[in-house]
C-alpha positions as CSV (number, residue, x, y, z in Angstrom):
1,X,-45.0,39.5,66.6
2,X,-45.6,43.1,66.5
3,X,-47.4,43.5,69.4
4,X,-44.6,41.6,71.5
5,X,-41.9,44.2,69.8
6,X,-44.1,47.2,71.0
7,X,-44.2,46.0,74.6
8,X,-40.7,45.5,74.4
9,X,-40.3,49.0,73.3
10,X,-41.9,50.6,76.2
11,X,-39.0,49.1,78.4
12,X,-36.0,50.0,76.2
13,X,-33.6,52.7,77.4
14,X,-33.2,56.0,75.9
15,X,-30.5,56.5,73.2
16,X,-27.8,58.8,73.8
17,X,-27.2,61.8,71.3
18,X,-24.2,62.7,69.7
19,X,-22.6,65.4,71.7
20,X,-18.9,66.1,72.3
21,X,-19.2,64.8,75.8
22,X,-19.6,61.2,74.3
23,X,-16.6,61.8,71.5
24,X,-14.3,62.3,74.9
25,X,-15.1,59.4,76.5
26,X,-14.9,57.2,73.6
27,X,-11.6,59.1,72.6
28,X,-10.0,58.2,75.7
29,X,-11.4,54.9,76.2
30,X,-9.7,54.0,72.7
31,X,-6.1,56.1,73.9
32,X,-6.1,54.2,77.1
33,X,-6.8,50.7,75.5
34,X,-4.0,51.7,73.4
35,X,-1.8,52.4,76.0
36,X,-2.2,48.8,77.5
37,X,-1.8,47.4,74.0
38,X,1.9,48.1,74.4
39,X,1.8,45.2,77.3
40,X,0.5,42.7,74.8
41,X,2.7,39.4,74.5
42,X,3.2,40.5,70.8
43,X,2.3,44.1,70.0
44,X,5.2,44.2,66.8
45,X,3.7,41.0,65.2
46,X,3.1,43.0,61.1
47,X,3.5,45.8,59.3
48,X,4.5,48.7,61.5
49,X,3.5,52.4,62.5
50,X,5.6,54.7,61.8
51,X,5.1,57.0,65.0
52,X,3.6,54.5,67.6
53,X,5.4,51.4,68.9
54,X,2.6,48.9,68.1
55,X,1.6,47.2,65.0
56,X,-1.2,48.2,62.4
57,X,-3.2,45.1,63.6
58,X,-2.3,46.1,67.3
59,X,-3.7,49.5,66.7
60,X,-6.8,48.4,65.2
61,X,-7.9,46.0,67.9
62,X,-7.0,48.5,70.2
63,X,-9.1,51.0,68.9
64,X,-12.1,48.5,68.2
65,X,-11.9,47.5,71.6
66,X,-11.5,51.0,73.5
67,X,-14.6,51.6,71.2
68,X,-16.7,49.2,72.8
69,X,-15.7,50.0,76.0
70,X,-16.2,53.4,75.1
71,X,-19.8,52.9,74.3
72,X,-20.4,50.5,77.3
73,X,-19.6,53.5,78.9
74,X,-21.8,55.8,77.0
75,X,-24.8,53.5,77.6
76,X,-24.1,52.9,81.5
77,X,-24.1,56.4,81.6
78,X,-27.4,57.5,79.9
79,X,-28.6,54.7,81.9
80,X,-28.2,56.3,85.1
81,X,-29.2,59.6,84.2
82,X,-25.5,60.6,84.4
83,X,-25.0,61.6,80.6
């Protein structure tokens, strides 16, 4: 088993670091998620925000979503040399 994890480790991708480059893009991956929340067939379904039109639930999924596209981004980016 160990031996198949350490050939598999030789192939892995490097791992971005933390740098304010990366907070950006996952910042505005998460406003622009939110931004198309508001087209959501329900986006007032619960308890409400007092300075956004959308939901607490709304703005949660939105965020946990522009968050994972965030870091699909991120990691495309290292990827490629790019970031």
């Amino acid at each position: 088993m160990l031996s198949t994890l350490l050939a598999v480790a030789a192939s892995v991708p490097p791992t971005p670091v933390w740098s304010p480059t990366v907070a950006i893009i996952i910042s505005i991956s998460s406003i622009v998620v939110l931004l198309f929340s508001t087209k959501i067939e329900k986006p007032q379904v619960g308890p409400k925000l007092p300075v956004l039109p959308v939901s607490i639930p709304t703005f949660i999924g939105a965020m946990a979503l522009g968050h994972v596209i965030g870091i699909g981004i991120v990691l495309g980016l290292t990827n490629i040399g790019r970031l």
